[in-house]
Phi, psi and omega in degrees: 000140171290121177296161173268004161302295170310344178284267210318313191303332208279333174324281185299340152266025170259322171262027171274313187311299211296296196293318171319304164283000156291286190306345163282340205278283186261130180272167189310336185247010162283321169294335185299292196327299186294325173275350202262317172294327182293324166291318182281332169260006155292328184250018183301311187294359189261330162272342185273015163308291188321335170070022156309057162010307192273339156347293182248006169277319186315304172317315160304318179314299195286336167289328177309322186274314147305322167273344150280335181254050157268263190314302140346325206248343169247041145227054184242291208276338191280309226220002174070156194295325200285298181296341213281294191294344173276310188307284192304330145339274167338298186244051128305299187287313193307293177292346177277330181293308170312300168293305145006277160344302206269316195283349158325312203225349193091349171262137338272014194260325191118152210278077187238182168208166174263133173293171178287010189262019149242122174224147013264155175216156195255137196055017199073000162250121155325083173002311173312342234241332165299318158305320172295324183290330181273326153352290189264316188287008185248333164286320161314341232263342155325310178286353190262330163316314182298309181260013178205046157311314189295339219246343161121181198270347199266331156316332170290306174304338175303282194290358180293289194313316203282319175298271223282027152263330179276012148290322184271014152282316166314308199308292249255305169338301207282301153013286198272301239263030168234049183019039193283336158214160162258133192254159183298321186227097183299162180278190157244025147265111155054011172120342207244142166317089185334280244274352144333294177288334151324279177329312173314307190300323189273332175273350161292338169271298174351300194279311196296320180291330183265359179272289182084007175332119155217164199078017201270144168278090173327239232302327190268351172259340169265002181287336165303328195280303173306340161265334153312287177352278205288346175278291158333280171320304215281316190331278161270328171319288174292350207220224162354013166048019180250140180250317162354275182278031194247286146353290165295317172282001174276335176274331183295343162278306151322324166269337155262012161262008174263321175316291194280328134354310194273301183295318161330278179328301181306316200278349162284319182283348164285329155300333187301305200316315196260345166297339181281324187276150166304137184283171139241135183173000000 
């Protein structure tokens, strides 16, 4: 058995690998990108403080629009200019579609509408709201590389849905409760309809299956996902006054970054195993 004196070191250099291959991964203008988003969402609550009505959408807007294009900017140099603009095409038309749907009809999020405070929207969904779907599904769809790449597209897309659905039990609380949509029969999570997160689930798998995402740079989309987390959790706890959903969405997220941490870990250390071992020939 190993002491943990042998542990830790062999840790800290498995996230020395890790960081070393983040630098190989993301180019200068995806860390720009990233520090610049990550700084903007440190100071966020401060400006959304001023208590300023265009404050704070104008804010949301720009972490949003920023952390999308952090992601754009690491799968751009990974996936070439052509995949790079059909994916996010897809789940442009897609996720813009979908919603659309559901504030019409109710279908598949539950009977809600969006207020007039994101603009501009087209058909009454707010142009911002695609951006937010491509943001979290290209880190998502990462932790699903990690944990069922082996398991077929359709199990991938399953676990694709399920990681960017356990982002909205933070996204949807903190929404309604800066009245960016409303729902017609609030729910019992925090006001929101469970069968909302059906909906989440089913169109995070729908776009991943018509995307068809492969080839993904892992460590730099999932340190996007795990900075979410944690951004979030701090976020809504401290700042926004919701501790509720900054708890649940901190363990609903929290299981797959302890996953994908773990599975991380094991196959460097199942690489160490076999790089150690003696060859033959």
């Amino acid at each position: 058995m190993q002491s943990i004196a042998t542990l830790a070191p062999r840790r800290i250099a498995r996230l020395r690998t890790w960081r070393q291959q983040l630098g190989q991964t993301m180019s200068p203008t995806a860390w720009a990108l990233f520090v610049l988003w990550v700084g903007f969402m440190i100071a966020m609550p401060h400006i959304v403080s001023m208590g300023a009505e265009m404050t704070l959408t104008v804010s949301l807007s720009v972490s949003v629009l920023l952390q999308g294009a952090v992601v754009l900017a690491i799968l751009w140099p990974h996936w070439g200019a052509a995949k790079t603009v059909r994916a996010l095409a897809i789940v442009a038309v897609l996720s813009w579609g979908m919603e659309a749907i559901g504030a019409s009809t109710g279908f598949p999020f539950g009977s809600y509408d969006y207020t007039a405070r994101l603009q501009p929207q087209l058909f009454h969904v707010p142009l911002l709201i695609p951006v937010a779907w491509w943001m979290m599904l290209g880190p998502s769809w990462a932790v699903a590389q990690v944990l069922a790449s082996r398991r077929g597209l359709l199990v991938f897309a399953l676990f694709s849905g399920l990681a960017i659905t356990a982002w909205d039990l933070f996204l949807d609380p903190q929404m309604v409760a800066w009245q960016l949509w409303v729902w017609e029969t609030p729910g019992g999570y925090f006001g929101i309809p469970w069968v909302n997160y059906a909906g989440w689930l089913l169109t995070g798998v729908l776009i991943t299956l018509v995307v068809r995402p492969a080839q993904l740079p892992v460590l730099p989309l999932i340190m996007v996902y795990v900075t979410t987390w944690l951004l979030e959790s701090i976020g809504l706890a401290f700042f926004f006054g919701l501790p509720g959903p900054a708890a649940v969405g901190f363990v609903g997220m929290g299981v797959f970054v302890w996953a994908v941490v773990r599975r991380l870990m094991r196959s460097q250390a199942d690489a160490e195993i076999a790089s150690a071992s003696p060859r033959r020939g």
